[in-house]
N, C-alpha and C positions, 0 to 999 in steps of 0.2 A: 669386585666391581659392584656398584650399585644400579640394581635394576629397578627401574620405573616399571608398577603395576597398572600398564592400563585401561581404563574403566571398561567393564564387559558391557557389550553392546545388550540390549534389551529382546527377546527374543518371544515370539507365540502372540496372542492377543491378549488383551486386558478384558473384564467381564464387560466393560462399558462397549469396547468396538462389536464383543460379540454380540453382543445385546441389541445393536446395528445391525448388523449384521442380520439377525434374526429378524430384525424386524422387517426391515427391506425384503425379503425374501417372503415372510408372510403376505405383506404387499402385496407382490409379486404374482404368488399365487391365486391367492383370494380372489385378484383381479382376472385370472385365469379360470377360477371353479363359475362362476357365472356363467357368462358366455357359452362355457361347453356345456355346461347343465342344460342350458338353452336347446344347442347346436341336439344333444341328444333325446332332449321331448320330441324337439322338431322331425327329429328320424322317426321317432314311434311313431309320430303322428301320419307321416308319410308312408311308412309301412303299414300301419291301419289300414288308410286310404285304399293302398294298392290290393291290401287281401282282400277287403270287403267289395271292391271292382272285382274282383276274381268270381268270391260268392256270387255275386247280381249276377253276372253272366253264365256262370254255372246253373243257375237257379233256372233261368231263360232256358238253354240249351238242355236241362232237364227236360222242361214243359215241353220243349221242340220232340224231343223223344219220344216222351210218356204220354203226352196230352193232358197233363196235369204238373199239379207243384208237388215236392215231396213236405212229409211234416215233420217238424222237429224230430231233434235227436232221442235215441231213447231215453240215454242220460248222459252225463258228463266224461264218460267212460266210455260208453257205446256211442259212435258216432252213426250207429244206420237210423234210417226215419223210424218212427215208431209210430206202427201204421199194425191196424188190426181189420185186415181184408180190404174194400174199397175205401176205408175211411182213416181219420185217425185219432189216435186215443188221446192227442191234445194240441193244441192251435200255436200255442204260445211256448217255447224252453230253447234249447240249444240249438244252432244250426245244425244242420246235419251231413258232417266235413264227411263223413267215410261215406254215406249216399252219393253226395255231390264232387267228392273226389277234389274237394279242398285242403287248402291248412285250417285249424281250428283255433289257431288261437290271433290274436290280435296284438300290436305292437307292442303292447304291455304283458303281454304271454299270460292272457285269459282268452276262457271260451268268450265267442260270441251270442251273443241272443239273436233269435228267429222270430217270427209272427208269421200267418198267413191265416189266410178269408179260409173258414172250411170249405166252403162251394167249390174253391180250386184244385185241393187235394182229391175228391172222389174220384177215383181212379177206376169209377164205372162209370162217370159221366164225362164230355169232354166238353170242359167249357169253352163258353160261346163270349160274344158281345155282351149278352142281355144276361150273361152270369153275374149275381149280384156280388158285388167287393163290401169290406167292411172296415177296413179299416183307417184313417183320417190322421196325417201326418200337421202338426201345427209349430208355429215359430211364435218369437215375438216380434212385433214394428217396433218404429221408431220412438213409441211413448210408452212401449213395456207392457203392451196388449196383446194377450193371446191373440193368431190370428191363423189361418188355415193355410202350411206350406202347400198343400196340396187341395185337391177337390176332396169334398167330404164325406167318406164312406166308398173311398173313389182307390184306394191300391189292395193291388191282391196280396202281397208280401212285402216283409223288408227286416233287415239284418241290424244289429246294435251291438253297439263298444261302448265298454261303461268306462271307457277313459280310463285319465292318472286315477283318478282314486281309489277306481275298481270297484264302489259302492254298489254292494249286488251281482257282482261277478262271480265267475269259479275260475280259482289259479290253476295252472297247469297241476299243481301236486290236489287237483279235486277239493280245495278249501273254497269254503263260500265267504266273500268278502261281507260282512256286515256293514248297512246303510247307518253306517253314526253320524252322519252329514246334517247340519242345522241350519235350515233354509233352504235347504237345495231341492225346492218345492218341484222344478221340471224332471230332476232325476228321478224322484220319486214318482212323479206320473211314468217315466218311464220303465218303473218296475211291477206297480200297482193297477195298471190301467189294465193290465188284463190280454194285452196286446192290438186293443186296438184301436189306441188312442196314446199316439206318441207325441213328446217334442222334439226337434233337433234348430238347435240354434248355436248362434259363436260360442265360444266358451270364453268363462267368463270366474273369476277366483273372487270376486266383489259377493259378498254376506249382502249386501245391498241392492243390489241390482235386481229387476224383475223376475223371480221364477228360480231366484239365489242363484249359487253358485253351479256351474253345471259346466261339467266338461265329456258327455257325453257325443257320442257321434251312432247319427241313424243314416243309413240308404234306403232306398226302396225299389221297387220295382215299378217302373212305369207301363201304366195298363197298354199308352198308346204303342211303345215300342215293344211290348210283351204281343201286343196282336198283331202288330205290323210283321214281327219275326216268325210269325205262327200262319200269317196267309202268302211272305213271301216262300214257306216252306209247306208251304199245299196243306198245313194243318186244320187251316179252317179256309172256308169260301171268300 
């Protein structure tokens, strides 16, 4: 008998479908990595936010305490104040998480930065009203002018996150981020000023823009609620 060979059917892909195939799916993705890149700044950014609310109220509820502020960390390692009897040995460096019985690090898992007016730390004096503050928080307006967020010479403390890029930071593993940033004239006020003369405005990835690129975040302490919670708490008259 003669048997008819019939044609075997074609089986698996060709490199052209997979090649499709691939690409669709890259698509796919791609169109997916944005978005959550986004969705997860956005979380650091929110986590920031909520630690550094933690700090500021800690930092109050210190003063409530003590009758004072405490001063930065000793170091990146030691989070107690580093205070040398009523004073302290410097104004400006790390918060001081293990003092204030916070987290230390900030949404990007760096320390944060601290600043306070010396006047407020003397922990033989208990400031008053007429205690002078020193330090002057500034933004930019609408036309890219430096301009004063706050009254000038006018907060006794305030905490800083050196954002995504971590310009001037220390990582959790103790690494100091180096400031290779070109333009980013405000962050550098923020590491150079000494602490006490900051900026904190939008952030902004634009080389162009006023005061360049700047993805920093500052809080502060507010003098009027800082004494309003010190005479509702019989600390001062």
């Amino acid at each position: 008998m003669n048997h008819k060979r019939l044609p075997s059917r074609r089986s698996g892909f060709t490199l052209v479908e997979v090649s499709i195939v691939l690409l669709i799916v890259g698509l796919m993705i791609g169109g997916l990595v944005a978005p959550l890149a986004s969705q997860l700044e956005q979380r650091r950014v929110s986590d920031t936010r909520r630690v550094m609310d933690e700090a500021r109220e800690a930092l109050i509820g210190f003063a409530l305490h003590n009758g004072y502020l405490p001063c930065p960390a000793i170091s990146s390692s030691n989070g107690l104040e580093d205070r040398n009897g009523a004073v302290c040995n410097r104004r400006y460096g790390y918060l001081p998480w293990a003092t204030l019985g916070v987290g230390k690090l900030d949404g990007w898992n760096r320390l944060m930065g601290y600043t306070v007016t010396p006047a407020f730390t003397n922990a033989g004096v208990l400031f008053t009203l007429a205690t002078p503050r020193d330090i002057t928080i500034a933004t930019r307006d609408v036309n890219g002018q430096l301009v004063a967020a706050t009254g000038v010479n006018d907060i006794p403390a305030a905490i800083i996150s050196f954002g995504r890029n971590g310009y001037g930071a220390t990582s959790d593993q103790n690494t100091v981020i180096a400031d290779v940033g070109i333009g980013n004239i405000d962050e550098k006020a923020n590491l150079q000023s000494g602490g006490n003369a900051l900026v904190a405005r939008d952030a902004s990835d634009d080389t162009r823009a006023p005061g360049g690129t700047f993805d920093d975040m500052v809080v502060w302490v507010s003098p009027n609620i800082l004494y309003n919670r010190m005479v509702g708490a019989q600390r001062l008259p």
